[in-house]
C-alpha positions in Angstrom: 91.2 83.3 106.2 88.1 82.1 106.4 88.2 79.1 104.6 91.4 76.9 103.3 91.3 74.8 100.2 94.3 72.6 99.3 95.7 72.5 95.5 94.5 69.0 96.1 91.1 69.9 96.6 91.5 72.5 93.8 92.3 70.1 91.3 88.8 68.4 91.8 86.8 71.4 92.1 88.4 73.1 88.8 88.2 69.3 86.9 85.9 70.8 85.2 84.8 74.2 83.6 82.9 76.3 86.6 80.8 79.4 87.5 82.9 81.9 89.4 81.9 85.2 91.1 84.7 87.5 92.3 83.8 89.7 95.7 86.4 92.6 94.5 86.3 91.6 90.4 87.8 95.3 90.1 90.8 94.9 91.7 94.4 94.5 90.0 94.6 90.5 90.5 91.3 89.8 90.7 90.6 90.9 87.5 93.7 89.0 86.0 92.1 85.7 87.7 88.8 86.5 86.2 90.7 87.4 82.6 92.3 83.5 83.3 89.0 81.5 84.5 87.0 83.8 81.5 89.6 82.1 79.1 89.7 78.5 80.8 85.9 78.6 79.6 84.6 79.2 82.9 81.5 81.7 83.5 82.2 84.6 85.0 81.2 87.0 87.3 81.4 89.5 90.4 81.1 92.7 92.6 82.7 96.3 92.8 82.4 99.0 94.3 82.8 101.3 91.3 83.1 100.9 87.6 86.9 101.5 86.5 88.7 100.7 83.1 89.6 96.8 84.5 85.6 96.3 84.9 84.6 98.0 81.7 87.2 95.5 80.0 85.6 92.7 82.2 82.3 93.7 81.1 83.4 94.0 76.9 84.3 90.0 77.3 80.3 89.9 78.4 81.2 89.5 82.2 78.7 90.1 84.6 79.4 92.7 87.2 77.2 94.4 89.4 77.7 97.8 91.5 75.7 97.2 94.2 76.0 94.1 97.1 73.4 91.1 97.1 72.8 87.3 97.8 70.9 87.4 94.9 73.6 87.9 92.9 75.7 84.8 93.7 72.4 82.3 92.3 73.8 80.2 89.2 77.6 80.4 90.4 79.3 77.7 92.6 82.5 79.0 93.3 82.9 82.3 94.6 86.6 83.7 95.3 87.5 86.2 97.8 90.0 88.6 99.1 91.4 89.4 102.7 89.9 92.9 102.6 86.8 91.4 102.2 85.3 91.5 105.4 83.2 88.1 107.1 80.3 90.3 107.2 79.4 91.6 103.9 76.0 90.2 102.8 77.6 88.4 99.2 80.7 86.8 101.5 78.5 85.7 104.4 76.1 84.2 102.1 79.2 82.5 100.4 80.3 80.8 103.0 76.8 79.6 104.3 76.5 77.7 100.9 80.4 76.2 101.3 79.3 75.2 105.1 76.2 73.8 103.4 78.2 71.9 100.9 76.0 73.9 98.1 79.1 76.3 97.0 82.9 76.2 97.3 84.1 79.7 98.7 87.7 79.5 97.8 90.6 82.4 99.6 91.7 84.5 96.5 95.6 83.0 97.6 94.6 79.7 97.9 93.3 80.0 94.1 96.3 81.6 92.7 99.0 79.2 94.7 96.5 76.1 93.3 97.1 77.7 89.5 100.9 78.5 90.6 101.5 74.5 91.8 101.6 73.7 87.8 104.9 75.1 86.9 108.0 74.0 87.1 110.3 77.2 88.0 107.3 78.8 90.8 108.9 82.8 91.4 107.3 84.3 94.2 108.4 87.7 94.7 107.8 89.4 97.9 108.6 92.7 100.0 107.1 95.4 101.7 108.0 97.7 98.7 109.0 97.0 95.1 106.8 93.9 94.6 105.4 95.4 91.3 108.5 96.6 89.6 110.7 93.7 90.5 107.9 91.0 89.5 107.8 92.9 86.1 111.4 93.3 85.5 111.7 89.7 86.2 108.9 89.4 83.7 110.8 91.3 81.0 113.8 89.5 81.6 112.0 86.1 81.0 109.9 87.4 77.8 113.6 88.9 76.4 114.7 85.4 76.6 110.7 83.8 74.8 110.7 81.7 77.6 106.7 82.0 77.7 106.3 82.7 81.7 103.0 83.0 83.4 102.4 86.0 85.1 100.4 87.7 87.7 101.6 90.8 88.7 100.0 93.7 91.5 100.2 96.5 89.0 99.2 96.9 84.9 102.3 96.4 82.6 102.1 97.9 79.3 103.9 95.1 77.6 101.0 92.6 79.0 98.4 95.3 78.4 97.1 94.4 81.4 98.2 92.6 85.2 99.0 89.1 83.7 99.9 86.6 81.1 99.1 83.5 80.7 102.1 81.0 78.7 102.6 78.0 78.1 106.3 77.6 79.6 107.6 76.1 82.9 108.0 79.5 84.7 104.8 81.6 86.6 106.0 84.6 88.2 103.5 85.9 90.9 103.6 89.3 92.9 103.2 87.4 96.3 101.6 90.1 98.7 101.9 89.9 102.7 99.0 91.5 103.3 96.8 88.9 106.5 99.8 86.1 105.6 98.6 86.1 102.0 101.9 85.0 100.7 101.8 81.8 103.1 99.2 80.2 100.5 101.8 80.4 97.7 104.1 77.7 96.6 107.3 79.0 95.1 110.3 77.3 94.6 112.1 80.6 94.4 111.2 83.0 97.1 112.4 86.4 96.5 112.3 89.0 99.5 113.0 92.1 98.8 113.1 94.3 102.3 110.7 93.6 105.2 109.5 96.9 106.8 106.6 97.8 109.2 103.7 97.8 107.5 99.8 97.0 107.4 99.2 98.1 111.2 95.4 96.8 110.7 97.2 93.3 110.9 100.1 92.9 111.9 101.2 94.4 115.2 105.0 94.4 115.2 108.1 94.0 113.4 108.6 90.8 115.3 105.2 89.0 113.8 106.1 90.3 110.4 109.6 88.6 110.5 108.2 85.6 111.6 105.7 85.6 108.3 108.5 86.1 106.2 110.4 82.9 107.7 107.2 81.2 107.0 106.8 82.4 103.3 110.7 81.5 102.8 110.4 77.9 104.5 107.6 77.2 101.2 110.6 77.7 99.4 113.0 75.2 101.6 113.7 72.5 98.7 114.3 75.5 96.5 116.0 79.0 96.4 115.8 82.2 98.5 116.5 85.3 96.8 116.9 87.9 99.2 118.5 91.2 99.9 121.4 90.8 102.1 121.3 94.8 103.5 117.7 94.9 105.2 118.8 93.3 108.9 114.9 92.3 109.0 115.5 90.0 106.1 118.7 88.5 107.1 116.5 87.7 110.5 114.0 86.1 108.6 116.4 84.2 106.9 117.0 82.3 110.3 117.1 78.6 110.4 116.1 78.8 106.6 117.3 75.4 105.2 117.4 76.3 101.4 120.0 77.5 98.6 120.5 81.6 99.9 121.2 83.3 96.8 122.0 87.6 98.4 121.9 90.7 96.4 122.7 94.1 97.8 124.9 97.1 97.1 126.5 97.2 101.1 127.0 93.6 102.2 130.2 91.8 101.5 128.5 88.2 102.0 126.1 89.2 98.4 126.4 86.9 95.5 124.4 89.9 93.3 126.0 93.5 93.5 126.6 96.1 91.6 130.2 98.3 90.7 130.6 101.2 88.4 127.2 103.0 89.2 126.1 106.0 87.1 123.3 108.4 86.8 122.0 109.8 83.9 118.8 112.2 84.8 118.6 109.5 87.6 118.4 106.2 85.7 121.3 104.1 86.7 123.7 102.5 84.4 126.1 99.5 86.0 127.9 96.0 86.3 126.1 93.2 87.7 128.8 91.7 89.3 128.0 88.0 90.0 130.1 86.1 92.9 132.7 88.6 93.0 133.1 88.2 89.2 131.9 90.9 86.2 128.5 89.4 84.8 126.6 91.7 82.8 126.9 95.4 82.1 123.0 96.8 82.7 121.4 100.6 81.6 118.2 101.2 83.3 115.5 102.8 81.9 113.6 104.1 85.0 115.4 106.1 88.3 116.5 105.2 91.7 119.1 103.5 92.9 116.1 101.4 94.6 115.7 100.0 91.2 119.4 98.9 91.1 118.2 96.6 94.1 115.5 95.4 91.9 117.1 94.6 89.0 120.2 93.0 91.1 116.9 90.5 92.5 115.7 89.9 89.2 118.9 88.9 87.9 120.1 86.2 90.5 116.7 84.7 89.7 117.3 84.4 86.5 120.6 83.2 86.5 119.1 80.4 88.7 117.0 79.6 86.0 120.0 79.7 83.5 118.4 83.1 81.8 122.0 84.2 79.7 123.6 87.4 80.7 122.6 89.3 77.7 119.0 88.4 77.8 119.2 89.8 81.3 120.7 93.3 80.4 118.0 92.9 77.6 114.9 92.6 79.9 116.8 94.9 82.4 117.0 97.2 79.6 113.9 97.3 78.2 111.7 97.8 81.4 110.1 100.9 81.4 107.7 100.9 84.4 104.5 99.3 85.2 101.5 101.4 86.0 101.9 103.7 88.8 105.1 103.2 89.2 106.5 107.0 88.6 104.6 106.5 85.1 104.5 109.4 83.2 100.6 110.5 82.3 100.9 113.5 80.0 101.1 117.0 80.8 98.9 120.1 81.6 98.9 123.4 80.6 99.1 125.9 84.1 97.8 129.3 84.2 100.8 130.5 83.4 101.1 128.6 79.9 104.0 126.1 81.1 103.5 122.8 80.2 103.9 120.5 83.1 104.6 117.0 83.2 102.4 114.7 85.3 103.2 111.5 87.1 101.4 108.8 88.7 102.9 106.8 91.8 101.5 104.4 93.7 103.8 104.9 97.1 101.8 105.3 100.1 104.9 104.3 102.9 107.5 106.6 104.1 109.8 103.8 102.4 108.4 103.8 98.6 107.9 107.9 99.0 111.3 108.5 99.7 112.6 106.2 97.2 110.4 107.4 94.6 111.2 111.1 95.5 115.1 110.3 95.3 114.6 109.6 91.6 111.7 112.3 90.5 114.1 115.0 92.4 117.3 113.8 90.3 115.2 114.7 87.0 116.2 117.7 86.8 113.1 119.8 87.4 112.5 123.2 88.5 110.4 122.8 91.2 108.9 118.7 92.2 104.7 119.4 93.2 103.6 116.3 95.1 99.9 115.6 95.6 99.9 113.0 98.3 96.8 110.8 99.3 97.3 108.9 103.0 96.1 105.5 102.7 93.8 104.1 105.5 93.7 105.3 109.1 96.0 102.9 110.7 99.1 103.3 108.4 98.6 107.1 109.1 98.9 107.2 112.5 101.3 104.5 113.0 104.0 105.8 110.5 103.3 109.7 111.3 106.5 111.1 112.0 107.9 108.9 109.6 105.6 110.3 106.7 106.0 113.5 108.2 109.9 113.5 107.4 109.6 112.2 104.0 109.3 114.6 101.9 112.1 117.1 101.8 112.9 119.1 98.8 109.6 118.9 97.9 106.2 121.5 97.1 103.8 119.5 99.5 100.1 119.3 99.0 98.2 116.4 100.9 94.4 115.6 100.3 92.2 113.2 102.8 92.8 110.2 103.9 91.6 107.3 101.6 89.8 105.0 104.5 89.5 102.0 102.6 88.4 99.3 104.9 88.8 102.0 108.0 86.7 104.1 110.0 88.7 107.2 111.9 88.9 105.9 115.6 92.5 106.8 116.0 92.4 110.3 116.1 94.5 111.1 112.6 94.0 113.8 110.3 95.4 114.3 106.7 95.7 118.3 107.9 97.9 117.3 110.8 99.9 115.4 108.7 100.3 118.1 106.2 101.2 120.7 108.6 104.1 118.4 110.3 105.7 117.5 107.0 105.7 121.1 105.9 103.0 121.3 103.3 99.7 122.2 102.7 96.5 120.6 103.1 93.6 120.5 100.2 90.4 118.5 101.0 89.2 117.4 97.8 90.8 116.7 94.6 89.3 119.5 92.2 90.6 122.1 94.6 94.1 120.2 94.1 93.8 120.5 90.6 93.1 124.2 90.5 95.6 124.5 92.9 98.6 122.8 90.6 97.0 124.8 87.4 97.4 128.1 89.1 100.9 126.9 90.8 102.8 125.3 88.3 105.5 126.8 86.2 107.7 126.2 83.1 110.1 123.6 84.4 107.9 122.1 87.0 106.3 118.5 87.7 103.4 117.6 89.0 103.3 114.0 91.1 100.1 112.4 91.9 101.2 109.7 94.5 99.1 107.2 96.8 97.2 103.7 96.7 93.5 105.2 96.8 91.5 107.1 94.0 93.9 109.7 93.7 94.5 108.5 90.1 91.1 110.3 89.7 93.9 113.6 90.0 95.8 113.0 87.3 92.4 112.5 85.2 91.5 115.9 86.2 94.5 117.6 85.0 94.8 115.5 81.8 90.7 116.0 80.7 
């Protein structure tokens, strides 16, 4: 990124209380990191782009946040932290980084602040993946609080049990969603390293498989006097695993070489019930509370971490057990009345690759509704285009509605349209997200649900329908 501080260097910035602005303040781990430095005694404040409920909760702990971008708003802080979707030129970052060239600020990498607050613990779980970062992170955190071992936690999505994204204990275990996104992940320092899949991803930055792989060795290599948890099925992992020189502790449901599996699967309405069978031996008997048999993956990863840190079996089943879903995560909003009277069910889900949509579509379509309605929001321009045919295919057995493209940090120079995409995966296209609303009300019927799924502001979908 574009500037590197070492925990080292950290440590003497943070000796002492500070003044912090966040560039992004509104977004998931931001916020917890400004929640964390509020409570360290530290003034607060920062920049977003739109008020939402984590900057109205900022602003209730007399947090100053502003809407709109200036210089002027960094006078009377000294640090300012940063994101990699912050771009070099936006006037509050490029004025940032003057002041840390000018020795007059420090402009610290949002990564190289959380692996500097990481470094103080002990037992340092990173978990990281393409998909499932969110739910694995927090099942591992459910496990841990099951067991009152007083973790730290920073996780990529809102858990209900931490009414919020993180938790700050007093024990020897921090559990941090470690995100790939521009190498991210490289800044962390776990001493277990949990990878979860490695899929093409994040087109904007990295260009192939190949380069991905090689970021994963990277991110496991942190982890070389320590532990790498990883899943044993995805070929991309086991090539990242290459030359790693660390205990390999595998999960997986196909490979014969796993220390983690599961035997004795069952459904019921899609959430799975089974052994944990631990190095070929019966370990824990587990009933899951959310669908999928991609969250029997998860829960086999969250397990063989804690059993490395000597969590008992039956505080695992416990934490296992009691996991119900962060936000987002096929979390259940409330329902809606349609024109027709029914009362349908709406879910929120935060998949926006072909990977997480099929996965979470596996589980909604083994609920046993009538009909599955899936309003789908593409995020950014590049993942569009370069997973097309893969979106396209991914979502069979489903009523198909897909609204435009959420640009984020894009402009449209590829040529990619939400309407194309729509027409190739068999759906239709709706434009805005009233007319989707309207279009669901007049739609649905009694044994329907209604799925609002994507990483942009189609949340504002579910609002509709629930208002």
């Amino acid at each position: 990124m574009y500037t590197s501080y070492t925990p080292e260097q950290l440590d003497g910035i943070f000796s002492r209380p500070r003044s912090i602005y966040f560039i992004g303040i509104g977004g998931i781990t931001m916020s917890s990191l400004a929640h964390i430095a509020h409570d360290r005694g530290c003034r607060v404040g920062g920049y977003d782009r739109t008020p939402s409920h984590l900057t109205e909760r900022l602003e209730s702990l007399g947090i100053e946040i502003f809407y709109t971008l200036s210089p002027e708003h960094l006078k009377g802080y000294d640090v300012v932290v940063y994101t990699a979707a912050i771009a070099r030129d936006n006037p509050e970052l490029a004025c940032a980084l003057e002041g840390d060239a000018r020795g007059e600020k420090y402009c610290v990498y949002r990564a190289d602040f959380l692996g500097w607050l990481m470094c103080k613990s002990k037992q340092r779980i990173g978990v990281s993946g393409m998909h499932g970062k969110s739910t694995a992170t927090a099942m591992i955190s459910h496990i841990f609080l099951a067991a009152e071992l007083d973790p730290t936690i920073v996780l990529g999505a809102e858990l209900a049990e931490l009414d919020g994204a993180y938790r700050v204990g007093a024990g020897d275990s921090f559990i941090l969603e470690a995100c790939e996104y521009q190498d991210s992940f490289l800044s962390f320092v776990p001493n277990i390293a949990v990878v979860l899949n490695i899929d093409m991803d994040h087109p904007d930055y990295f260009h192939s498989l190949e380069q991905i792989i090689t970021s994963f060795s990277r991110y496991l290599e942190i982890a070389a006097d320590g532990y790498a948890v990883v899943n044993l099925d995805d070929a991309n992992v086991r090539a990242a695993l290459d030359g790693y020189r660390g205990k390999i502790v595998g999960f997986g449901l196909d490979s014969p070489e796993c220390d983690f599996t599961a035997a004795n699967i069952s459904y019921t309405l899609g959430c799975p019930e089974f052994d944990i069978i631990r190095r070929g031996e019966f370990f824990v008997h587990v009933k899951l509370s959310v669908t999928g048999r991609h969250n029997i993956m998860n829960a086999l990863a969250s397990a063989a971490v804690a059993d490395i840190c000597k969590v008992a079996p039956e505080h695992i089943a416990a934490g296992l057990s009691s996991y119900r879903g962060a936000k987002r995560r096929m979390e259940l909003r409330g329902s809606f009345v349609a024109d027709s009277g029914a009362s349908v069910p709406v879910y929120d889900d935060y998949a926006h690759h072909p990977t997480e949509i099929r996965a979470t579509l596996s589980g909604a379509l083994s609920l046993g509704a009538k009909r599955v309605f899936v309003v789908f929001q593409p995020h950014t321009f590049s993942r569009t285009a370069a997973l097309f045919d893969e979106f396209a295919r991914s979502f069979a057995g489903v009523e198909l509605i897909v609204t435009e493209i959420y640009a984020a940090r894009e402009t449209n120079d590829v040529g990619v349209s939400a309407a194309k995409l729509a027409d190739s995966a068999g759906g239709i296209f709706i434009p805005t997200l009233p007319a989707c609303a309207d279009y669901l009300r007049a739609h649905c019927a009694a044994g329907d649900i209604a799925i609002i799924m994507g990483a942009g502001d189609i949340i504002k979908l579910s609002d509709l329908l629930l208002s």
